[in-house]
N, C-alpha and C positions, 0 to 999 in steps of 0.2 A: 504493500500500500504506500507507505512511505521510505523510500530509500536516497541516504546522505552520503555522499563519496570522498572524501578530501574534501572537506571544504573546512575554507578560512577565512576569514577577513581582516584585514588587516588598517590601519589609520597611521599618519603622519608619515608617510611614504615607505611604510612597512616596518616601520619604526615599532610600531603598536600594534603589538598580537593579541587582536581581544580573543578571536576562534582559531586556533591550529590545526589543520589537518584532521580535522574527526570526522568517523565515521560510524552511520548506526543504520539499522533498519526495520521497521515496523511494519510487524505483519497483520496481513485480512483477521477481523477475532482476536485481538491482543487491545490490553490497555497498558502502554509504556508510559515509563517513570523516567523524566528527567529532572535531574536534580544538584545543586550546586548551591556553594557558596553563595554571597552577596558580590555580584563581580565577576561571578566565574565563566560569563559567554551563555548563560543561559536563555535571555531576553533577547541578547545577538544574533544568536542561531535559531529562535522561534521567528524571529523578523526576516532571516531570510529565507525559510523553509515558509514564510507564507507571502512574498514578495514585497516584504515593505524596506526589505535590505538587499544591494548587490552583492555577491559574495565576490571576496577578491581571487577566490580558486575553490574548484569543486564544483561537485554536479548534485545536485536535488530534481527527485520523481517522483510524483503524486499518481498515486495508478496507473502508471508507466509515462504519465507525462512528465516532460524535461521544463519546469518553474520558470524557468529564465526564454526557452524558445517558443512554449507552448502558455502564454503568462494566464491567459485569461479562463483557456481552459483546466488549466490547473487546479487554477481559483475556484471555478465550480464545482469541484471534487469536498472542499475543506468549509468547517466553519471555522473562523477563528473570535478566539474570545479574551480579549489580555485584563491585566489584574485591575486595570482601571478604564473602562468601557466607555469611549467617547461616543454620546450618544443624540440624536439632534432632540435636547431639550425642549425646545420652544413646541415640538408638535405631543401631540397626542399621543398616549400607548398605542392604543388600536389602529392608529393612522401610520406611525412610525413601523410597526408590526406588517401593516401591508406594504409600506413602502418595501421593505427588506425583501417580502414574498414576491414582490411584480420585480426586481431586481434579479431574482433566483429563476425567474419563472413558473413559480408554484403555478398550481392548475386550481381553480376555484373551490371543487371539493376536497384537494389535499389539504387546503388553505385551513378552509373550514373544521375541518376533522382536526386537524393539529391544532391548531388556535384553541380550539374547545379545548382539548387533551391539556395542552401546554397551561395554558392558564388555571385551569383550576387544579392541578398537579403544583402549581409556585403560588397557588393564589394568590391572583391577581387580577382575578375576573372581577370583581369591587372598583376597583383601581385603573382599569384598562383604557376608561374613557375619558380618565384625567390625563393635563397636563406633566411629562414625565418633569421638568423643574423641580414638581410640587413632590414627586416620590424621594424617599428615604439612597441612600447608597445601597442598601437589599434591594428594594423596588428596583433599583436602579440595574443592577447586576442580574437579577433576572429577568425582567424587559430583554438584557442583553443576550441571556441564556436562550429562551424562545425565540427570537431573532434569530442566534445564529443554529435552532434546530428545526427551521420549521422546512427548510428545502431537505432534508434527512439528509445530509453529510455524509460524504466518506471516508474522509478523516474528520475527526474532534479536535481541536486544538486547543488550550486551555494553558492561559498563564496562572497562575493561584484561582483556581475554581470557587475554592469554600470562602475565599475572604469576601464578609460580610453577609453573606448569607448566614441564616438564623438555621441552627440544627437538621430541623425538620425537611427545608430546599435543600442542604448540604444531605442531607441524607437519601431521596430523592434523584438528587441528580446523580449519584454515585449508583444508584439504581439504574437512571438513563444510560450512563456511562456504559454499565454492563448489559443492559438489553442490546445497547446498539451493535455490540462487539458478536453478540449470539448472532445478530444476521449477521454476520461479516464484515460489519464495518471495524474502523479502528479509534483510538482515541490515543493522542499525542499531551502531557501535560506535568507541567512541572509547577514544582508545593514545595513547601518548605515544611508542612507539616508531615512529617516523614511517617507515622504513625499510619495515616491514609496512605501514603505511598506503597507501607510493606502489605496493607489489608488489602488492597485493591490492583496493583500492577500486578500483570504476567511477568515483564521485566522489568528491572532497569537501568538505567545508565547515570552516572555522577561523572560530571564534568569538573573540573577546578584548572584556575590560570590558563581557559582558555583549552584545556585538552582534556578528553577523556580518559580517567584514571582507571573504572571498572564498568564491567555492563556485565546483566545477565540475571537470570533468577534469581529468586533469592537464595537457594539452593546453590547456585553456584558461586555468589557472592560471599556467601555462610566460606564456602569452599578456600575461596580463593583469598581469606583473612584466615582461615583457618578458627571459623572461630564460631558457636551456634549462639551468637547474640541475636542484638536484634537489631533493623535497619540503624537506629541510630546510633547505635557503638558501632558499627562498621561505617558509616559515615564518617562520624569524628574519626573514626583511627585514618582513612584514608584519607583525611583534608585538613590535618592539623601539619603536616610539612608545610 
């Protein structure tokens, strides 16, 4: 579904290696963990795996499309949803909501059928026909969540999912998470609440200073520290150099 080849990027004429040569791949029915530091290329490389960064080398495929040759149709493979959801304020949920479907090209009764589903699943069906200004930063992040699920995605993309959502949405969408992966789809998403990370990723990967340090099951991450903690002690052990 999603595959990373070499890729890097680099700033101040290569001076600044924020991503080095990493590589990862996420399969049809998987929900991968990326995970890192404050710093560590994380936000870097979710920017350019969804086209809002050129990479300075390397190749990214979104179900077999090349990001960089095929831009637009890539795009319509993925939603993406980052940790602070820029969203057009001034309109309405329910107006905003369509806008995002007639973009996607939902079909009237996909529209419809998910809308229903989506909103009263985050409830927000109260709220929908308000002004978003007037909603909360939850409101706000689920407005976002519905948006970027209602054309049914084939990759999930997610910068910190759970921040500010209240328990119940955070629970919920980790539910969405894994229905979507039973059809085949995938979800790509990185958290610093590592906790979620070990309960819900098939794999994952920790980047730090720009390069990937380990990837893989937990199983084999357990393995490859030699050690049957738990995500976060194998974290810290690997990102305290």
């Amino acid at each position: 579904m999603l595959k990373v080849n070499n890729l890097s990027k680099t700033y101040a004429k290569g001076s600044v290696k924020a991503v080095e040569d990493i590589s990862f791949s996420v399969e049809p029915g998987e929900i991968f963990g990326f995970l890192g530091p404050n710093g560590a290329g994380k936000t870097t490389t979710i920017k350019m795996i969804v086209g809002l960064l050129k990479p300075t080398n390397g190749q990214i495929t979104i179900n077999g499309l090349d990001n960089q040759e095929q831009p637009i149709e890539a795009k319509k493979q993925i939603s993406y949803i980052p940790d602070k959801p820029e969203i057009l304020d001034k309109l309405k949920g329910i107006t905003y909501l369509n806008f995002i479907a007639d973009v996607y090209g939902v079909s009237s009764a996909d529209r419809k059928e998910r809308l229903a589903y989506y909103l009263d699943l985050f409830q927000l069906k109260e709220a929908v026909n308000d002004v978003i200004s007037s909603y909360s930063h939850g409101m706000k992040q689920k407005i976002a969540l519905i948006g970027g699920l209602l054309h049914d995605p084939n990759l999930f993309i997610l910068d910190e999912p759970m921040v500010g959502l209240d328990p119940k949405s955070a629970f919920h969408l980790k539910e969405v998470m894994r229905q979507m992966c039973q059809k085949g789809k995938s979800v790509f998403f990185s958290t610093h609440v590592l906790e979620v990370a070990e309960k819900l990723c098939d794999r994952i990967a920790i980047i730090n200073k720009g390069k990937i340090i380990a990837q893989g099951t937990m199983e084999e991450l357990r393995a490859l520290e030699g050690t049957k903690g738990s995500l976060e002690n194998i974290f810290l052990e690997l990102t305290e150099a």
